[in-house]
KOLBAVO-175616 format. One record per residue (C-alpha): residue number from 1; residue in three letters; chain; x, y, z. Coordinates in nm, 2 decimals, always signed. Layout:
N
+-----+-----+-------+--------+--------+--------+
|   n | res | chain |   east |  north |     up |
+-----+-----+-------+--------+--------+--------+
| NUM | Ala |     A |      X |      Y |      Z |
...
+-----+-----+-------+--------+--------+--------+
//
This chain:
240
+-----+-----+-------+--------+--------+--------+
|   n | res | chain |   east |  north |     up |
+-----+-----+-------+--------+--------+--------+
|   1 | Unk |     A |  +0.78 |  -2.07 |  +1.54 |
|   2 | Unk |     A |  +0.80 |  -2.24 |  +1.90 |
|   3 | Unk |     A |  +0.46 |  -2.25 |  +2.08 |
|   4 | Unk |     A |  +0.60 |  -1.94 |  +2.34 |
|   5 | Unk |     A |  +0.70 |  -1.72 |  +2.01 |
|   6 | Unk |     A |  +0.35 |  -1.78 |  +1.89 |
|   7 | Unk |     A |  +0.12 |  -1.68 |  +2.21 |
|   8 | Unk |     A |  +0.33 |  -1.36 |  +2.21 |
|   9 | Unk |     A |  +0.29 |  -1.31 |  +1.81 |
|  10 | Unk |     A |  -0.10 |  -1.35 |  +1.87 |
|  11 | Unk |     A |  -0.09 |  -1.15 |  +2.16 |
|  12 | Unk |     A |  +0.05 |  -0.83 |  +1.94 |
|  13 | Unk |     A |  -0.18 |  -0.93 |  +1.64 |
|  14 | Unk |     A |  -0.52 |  -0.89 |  +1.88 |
|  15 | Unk |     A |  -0.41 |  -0.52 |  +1.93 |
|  16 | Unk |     A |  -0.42 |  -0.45 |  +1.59 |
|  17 | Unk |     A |  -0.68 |  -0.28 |  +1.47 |
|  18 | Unk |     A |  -1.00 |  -0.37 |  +1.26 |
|  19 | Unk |     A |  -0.90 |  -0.13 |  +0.95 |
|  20 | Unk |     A |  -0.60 |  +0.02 |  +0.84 |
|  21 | Unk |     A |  -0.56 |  +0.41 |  +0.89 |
|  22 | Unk |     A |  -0.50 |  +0.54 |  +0.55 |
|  23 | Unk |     A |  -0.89 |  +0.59 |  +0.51 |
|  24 | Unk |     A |  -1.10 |  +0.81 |  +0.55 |
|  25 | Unk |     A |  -1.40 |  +0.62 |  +0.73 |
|  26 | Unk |     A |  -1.15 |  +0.42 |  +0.91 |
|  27 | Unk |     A |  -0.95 |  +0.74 |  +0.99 |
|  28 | Unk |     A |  -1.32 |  +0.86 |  +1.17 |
|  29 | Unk |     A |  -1.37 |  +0.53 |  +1.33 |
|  30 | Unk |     A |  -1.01 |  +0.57 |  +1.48 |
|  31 | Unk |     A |  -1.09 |  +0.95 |  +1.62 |
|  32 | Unk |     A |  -1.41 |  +0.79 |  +1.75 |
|  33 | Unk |     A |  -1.17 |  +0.53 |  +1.90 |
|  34 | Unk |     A |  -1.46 |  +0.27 |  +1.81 |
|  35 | Unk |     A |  -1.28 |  +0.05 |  +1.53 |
|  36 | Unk |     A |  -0.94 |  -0.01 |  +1.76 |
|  37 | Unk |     A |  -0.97 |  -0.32 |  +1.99 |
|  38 | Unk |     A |  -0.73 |  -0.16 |  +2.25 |
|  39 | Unk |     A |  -0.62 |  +0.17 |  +2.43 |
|  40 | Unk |     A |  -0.31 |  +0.37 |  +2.48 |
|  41 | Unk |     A |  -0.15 |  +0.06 |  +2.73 |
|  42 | Unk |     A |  -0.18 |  -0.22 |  +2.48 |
|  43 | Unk |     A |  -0.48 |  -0.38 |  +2.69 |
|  44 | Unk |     A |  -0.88 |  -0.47 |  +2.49 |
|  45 | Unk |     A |  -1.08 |  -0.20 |  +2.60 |
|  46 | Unk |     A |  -1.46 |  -0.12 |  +2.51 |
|  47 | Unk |     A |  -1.38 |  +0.21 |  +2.28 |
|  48 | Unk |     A |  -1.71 |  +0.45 |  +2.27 |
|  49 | Unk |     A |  -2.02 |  +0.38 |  +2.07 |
|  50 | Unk |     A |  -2.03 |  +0.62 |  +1.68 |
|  51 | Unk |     A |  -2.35 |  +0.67 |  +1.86 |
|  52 | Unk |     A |  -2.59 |  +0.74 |  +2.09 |
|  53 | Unk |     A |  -2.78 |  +0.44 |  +2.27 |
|  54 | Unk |     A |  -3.08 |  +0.54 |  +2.16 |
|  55 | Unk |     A |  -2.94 |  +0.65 |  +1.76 |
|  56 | Unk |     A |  -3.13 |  +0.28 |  +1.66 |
|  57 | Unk |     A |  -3.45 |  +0.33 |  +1.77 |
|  58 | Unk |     A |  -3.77 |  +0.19 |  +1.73 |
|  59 | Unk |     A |  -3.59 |  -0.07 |  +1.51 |
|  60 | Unk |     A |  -3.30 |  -0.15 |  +1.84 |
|  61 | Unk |     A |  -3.46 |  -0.01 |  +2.14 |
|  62 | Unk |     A |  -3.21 |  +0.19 |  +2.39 |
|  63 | Unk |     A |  -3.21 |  -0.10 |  +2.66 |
|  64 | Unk |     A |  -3.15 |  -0.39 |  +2.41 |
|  65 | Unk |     A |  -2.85 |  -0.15 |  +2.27 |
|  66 | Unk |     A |  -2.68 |  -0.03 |  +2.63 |
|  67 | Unk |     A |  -2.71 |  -0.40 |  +2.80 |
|  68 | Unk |     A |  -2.55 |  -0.56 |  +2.48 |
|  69 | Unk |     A |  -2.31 |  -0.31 |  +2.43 |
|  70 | Unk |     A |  -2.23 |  -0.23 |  +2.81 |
|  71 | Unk |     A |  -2.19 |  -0.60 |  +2.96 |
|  72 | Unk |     A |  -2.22 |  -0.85 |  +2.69 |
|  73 | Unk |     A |  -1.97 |  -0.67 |  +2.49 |
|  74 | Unk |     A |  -1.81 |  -0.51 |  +2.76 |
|  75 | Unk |     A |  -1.79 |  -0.85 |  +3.00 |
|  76 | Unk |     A |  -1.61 |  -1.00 |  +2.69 |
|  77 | Unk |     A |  -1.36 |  -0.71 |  +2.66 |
|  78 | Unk |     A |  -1.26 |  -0.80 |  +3.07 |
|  79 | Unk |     A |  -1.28 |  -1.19 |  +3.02 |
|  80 | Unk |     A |  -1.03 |  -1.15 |  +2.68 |
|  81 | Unk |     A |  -0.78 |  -0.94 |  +2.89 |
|  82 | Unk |     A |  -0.78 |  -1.21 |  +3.19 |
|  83 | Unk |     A |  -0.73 |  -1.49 |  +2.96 |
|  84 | Unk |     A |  -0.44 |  -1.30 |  +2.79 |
|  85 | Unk |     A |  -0.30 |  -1.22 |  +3.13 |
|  86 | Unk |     A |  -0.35 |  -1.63 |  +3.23 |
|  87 | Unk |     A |  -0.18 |  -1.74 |  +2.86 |
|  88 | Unk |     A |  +0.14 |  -1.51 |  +3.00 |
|  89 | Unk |     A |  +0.18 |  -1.60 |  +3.34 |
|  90 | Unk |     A |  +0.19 |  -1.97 |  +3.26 |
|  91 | Unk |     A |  +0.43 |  -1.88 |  +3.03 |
|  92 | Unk |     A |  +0.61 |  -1.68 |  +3.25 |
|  93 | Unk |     A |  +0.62 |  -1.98 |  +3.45 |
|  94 | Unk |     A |  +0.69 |  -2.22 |  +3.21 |
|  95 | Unk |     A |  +0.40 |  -2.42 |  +3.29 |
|  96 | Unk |     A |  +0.24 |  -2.53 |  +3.01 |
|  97 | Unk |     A |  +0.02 |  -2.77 |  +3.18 |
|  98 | Unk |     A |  -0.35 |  -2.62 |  +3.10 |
|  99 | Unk |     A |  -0.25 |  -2.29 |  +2.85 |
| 100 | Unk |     A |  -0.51 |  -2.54 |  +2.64 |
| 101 | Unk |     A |  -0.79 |  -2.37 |  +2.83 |
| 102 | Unk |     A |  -0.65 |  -2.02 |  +2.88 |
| 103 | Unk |     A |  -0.58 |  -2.00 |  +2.48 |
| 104 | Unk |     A |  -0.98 |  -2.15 |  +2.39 |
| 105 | Unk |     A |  -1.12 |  -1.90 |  +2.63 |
| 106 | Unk |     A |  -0.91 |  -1.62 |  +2.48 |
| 107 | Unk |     A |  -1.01 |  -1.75 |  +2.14 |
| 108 | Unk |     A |  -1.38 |  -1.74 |  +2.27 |
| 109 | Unk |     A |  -1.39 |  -1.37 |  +2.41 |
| 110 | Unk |     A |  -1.14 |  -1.20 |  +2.17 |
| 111 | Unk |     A |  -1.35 |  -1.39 |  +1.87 |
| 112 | Unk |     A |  -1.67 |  -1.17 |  +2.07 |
| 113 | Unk |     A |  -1.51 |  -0.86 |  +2.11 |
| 114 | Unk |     A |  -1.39 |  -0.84 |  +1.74 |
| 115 | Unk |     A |  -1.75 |  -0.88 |  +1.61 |
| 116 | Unk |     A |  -1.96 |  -0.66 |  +1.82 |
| 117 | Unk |     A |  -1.70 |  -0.35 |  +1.69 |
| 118 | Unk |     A |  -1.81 |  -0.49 |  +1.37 |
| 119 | Unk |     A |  -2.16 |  -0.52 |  +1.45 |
| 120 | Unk |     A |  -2.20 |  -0.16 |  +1.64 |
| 121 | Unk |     A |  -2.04 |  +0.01 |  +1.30 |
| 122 | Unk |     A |  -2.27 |  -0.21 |  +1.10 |
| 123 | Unk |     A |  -2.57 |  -0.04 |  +1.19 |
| 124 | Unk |     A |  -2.74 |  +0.33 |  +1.16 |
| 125 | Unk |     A |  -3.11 |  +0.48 |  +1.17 |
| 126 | Unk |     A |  -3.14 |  +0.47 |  +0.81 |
| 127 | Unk |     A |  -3.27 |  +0.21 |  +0.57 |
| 128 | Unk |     A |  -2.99 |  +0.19 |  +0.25 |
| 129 | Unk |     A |  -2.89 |  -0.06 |  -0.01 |
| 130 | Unk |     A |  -2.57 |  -0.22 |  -0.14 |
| 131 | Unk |     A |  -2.49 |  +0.00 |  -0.43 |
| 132 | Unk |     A |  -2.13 |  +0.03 |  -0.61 |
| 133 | Unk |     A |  -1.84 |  -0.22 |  -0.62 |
| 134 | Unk |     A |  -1.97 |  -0.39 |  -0.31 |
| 135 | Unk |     A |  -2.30 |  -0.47 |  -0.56 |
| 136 | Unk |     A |  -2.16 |  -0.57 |  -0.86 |
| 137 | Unk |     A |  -1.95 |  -0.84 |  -0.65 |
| 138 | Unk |     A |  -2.28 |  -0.96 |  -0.46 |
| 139 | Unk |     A |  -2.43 |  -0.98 |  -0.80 |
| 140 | Unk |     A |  -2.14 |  -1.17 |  -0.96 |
| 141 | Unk |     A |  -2.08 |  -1.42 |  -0.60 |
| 142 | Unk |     A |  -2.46 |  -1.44 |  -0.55 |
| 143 | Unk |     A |  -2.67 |  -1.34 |  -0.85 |
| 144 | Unk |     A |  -2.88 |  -1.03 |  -0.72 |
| 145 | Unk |     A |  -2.88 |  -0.84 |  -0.36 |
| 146 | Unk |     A |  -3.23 |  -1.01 |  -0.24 |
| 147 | Unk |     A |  -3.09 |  -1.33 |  -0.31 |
| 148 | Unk |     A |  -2.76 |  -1.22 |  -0.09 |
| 149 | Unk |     A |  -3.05 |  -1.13 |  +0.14 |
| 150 | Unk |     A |  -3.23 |  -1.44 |  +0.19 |
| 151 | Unk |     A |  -2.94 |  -1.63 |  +0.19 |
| 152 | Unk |     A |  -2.77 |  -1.47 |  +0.51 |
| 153 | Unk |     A |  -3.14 |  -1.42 |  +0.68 |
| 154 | Unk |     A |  -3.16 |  -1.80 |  +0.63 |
| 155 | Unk |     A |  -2.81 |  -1.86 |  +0.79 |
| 156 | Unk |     A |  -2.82 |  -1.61 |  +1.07 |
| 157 | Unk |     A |  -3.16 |  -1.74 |  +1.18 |
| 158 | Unk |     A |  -3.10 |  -2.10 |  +1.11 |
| 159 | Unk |     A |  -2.74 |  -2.07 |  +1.40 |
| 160 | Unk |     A |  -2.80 |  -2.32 |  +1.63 |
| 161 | Unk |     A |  -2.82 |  -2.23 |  +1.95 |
| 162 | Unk |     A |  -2.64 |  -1.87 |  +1.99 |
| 163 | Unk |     A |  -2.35 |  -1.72 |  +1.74 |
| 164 | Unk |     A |  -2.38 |  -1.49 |  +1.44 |
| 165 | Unk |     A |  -2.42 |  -1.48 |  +1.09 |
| 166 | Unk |     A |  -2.17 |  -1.33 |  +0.87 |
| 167 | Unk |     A |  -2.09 |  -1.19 |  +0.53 |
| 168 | Unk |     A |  -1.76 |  -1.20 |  +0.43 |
| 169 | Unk |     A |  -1.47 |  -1.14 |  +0.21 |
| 170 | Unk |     A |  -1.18 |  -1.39 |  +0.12 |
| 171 | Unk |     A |  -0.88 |  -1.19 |  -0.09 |
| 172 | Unk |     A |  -0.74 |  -1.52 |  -0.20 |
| 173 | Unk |     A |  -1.03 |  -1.64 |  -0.38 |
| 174 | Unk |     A |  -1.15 |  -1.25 |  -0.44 |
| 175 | Unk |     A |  -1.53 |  -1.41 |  -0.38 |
| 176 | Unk |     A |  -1.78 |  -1.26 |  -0.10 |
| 177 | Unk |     A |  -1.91 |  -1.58 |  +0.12 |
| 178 | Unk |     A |  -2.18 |  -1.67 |  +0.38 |
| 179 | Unk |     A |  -2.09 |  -1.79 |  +0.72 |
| 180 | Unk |     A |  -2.26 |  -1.94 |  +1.02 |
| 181 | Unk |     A |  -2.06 |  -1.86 |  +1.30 |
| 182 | Unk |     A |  -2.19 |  -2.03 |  +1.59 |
| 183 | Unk |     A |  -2.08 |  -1.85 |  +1.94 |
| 184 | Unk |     A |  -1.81 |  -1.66 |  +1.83 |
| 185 | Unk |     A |  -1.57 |  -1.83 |  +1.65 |
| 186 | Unk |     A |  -1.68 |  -2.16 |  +1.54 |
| 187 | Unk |     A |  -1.72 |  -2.28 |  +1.20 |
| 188 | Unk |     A |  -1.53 |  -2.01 |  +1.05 |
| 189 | Unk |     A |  -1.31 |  -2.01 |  +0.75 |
| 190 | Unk |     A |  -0.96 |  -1.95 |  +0.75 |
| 191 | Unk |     A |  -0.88 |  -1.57 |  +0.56 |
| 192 | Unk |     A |  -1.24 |  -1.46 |  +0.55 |
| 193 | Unk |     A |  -1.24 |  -1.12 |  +0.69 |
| 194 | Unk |     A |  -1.60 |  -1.00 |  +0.77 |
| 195 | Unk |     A |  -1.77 |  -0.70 |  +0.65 |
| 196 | Unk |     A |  -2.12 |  -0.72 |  +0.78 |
| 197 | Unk |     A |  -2.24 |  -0.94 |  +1.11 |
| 198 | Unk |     A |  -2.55 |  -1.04 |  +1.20 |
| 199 | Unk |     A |  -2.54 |  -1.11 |  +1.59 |
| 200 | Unk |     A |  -2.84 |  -1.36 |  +1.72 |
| 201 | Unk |     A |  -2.77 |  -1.42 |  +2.04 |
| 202 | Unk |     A |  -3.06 |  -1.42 |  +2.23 |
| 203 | Unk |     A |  -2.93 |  -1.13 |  +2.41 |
| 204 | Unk |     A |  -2.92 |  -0.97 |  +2.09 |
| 205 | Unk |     A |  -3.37 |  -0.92 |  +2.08 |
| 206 | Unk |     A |  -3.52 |  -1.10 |  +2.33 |
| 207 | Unk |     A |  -3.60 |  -0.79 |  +2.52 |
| 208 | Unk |     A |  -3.85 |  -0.60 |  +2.23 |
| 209 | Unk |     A |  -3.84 |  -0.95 |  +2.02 |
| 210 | Unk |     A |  -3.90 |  -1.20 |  +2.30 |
| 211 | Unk |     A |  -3.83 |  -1.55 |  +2.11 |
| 212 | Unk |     A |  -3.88 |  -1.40 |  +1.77 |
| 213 | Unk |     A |  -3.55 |  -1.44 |  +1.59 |
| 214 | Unk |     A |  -3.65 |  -1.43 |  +1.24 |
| 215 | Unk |     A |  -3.84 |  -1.12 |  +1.30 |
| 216 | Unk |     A |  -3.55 |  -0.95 |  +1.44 |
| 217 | Unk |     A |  -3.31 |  -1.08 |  +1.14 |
| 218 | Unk |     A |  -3.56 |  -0.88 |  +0.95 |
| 219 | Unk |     A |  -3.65 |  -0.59 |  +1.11 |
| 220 | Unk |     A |  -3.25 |  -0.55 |  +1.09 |
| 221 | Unk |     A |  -3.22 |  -0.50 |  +0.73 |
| 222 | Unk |     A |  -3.38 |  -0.16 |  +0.74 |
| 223 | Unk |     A |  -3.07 |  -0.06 |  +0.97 |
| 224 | Unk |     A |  -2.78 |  -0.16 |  +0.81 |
| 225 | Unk |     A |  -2.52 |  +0.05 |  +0.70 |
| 226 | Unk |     A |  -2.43 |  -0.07 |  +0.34 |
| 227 | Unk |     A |  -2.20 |  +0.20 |  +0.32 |
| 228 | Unk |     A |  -2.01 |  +0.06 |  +0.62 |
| 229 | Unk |     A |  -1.95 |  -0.24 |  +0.49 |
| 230 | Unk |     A |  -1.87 |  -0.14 |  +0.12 |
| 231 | Unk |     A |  -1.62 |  +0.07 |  +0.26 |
| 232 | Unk |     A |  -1.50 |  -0.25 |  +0.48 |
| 233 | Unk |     A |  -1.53 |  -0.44 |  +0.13 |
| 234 | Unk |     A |  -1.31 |  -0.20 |  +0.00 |
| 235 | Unk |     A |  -1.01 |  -0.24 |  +0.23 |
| 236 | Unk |     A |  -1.09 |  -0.65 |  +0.24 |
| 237 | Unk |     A |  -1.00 |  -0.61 |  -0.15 |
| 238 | Unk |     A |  -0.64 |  -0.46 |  -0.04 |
| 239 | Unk |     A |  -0.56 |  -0.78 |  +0.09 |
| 240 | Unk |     A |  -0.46 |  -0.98 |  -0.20 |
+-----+-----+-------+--------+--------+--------+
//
């Protein structure tokens, strides 16, 4: 595949969406429009919260939520679909000369805009568990749920400087593994696909947390949606 043939291939892979459609929970994510990265004309939109702004609190206060979700997020939707535009016009023009830059900063912002829709399904007002399949996998990959626990808390507050921390799945081994991602997209692993993400940007607390990290990593445990991510464990599986 020549260089042009590939920025085109990526370009139609970023509008796919996060889950496939032959699900039920991804089916509802779809109707809410918030699991899809783009709308009707093929460009990266910000797609509606499953949620109120205020469906976190106390545990995510409502100006934390709509200033991450509204311009973090949302500034990273617009930045993603300049950089695309950028990576096509030089190609247009077959000028090649800094698509270097055009392609990191796309890599940067599309990297962003995949994990918050992650991160926004992650979460809900209710404290739950890992129960099921997605269980007896954390027990076999890491020997018991609270040592899963301490293990990504440790990563996720341990990022240096700003970026996430991530649980994830990788078909080709079939093993759940820890990640510490730092911005958006470094230090990844090739064919991990995430199923739970822990954002620590400082944008991410500092409002009701002020430089507390670790206390936020915390407090966020009693609002994850296990079930969301078993059923993104589930269709991770599918990908053998």
């Amino acid at each position: 595949m020549d260089r042009k043939a590939f920025f085109r291939t990526t370009a139609i892979l970023g509008g796919a969406t996060l889950l496939p459609v032959n699900n039920s929970f991804s089916q509802n994510l779809l109707e809410t429009g918030m699991d899809k990265l783009i709308d009707k004309d093929g460009n990266f939109a910000l797609q509606p919260l499953p949620y109120n702004e205020n469906f976190l609190e106390p545990n995510m206060d409502q100006e934390t939520l709509h200033l991450h979700y509204t311009f973090h997020h949302g500034d990273a939707v617009k930045a993603a679909n300049k950089d695309l535009q950028m990576v096509k016009k030089l190609l247009d023009e077959n000028n090649i000369e800094t698509v270097d830059y055009w392609t990191k900063k796309l890599s940067y912002h599309l990297s962003s805009h995949i994990l918050h829709t992650i991160f926004w399904t992650n979460l809900t007002n209710k404290k739950s568990e890992p129960s099921g399949e997605l269980l007896k996998q954390v027990e076999k990959d890491f020997g018991s749920y609270d040592k899963l626990k301490l293990l990504i808390s440790k990563t996720a507050k341990g990022v240096d400087g700003n970026g996430w921390g991530i649980l994830g799945y990788h078909p080709s081994m079939q093993k759940l593994t820890i990640l510490q991602c730092e911005n958006h997209e470094k230090l990844t692993q090739w064919g991990v696909i995430p199923i739970l993400v822990i954002d620590v940007w400082e944008h991410s607390y500092y409002l009701k947390f002020r430089n507390r990290r670790a206390e936020f990593v915390d407090n966020l445990f009693s609002i994850i949606n296990w079930d969301n991510v078993a059923e993104r464990f589930n269709i991770a599986q599918r990908f053998k």
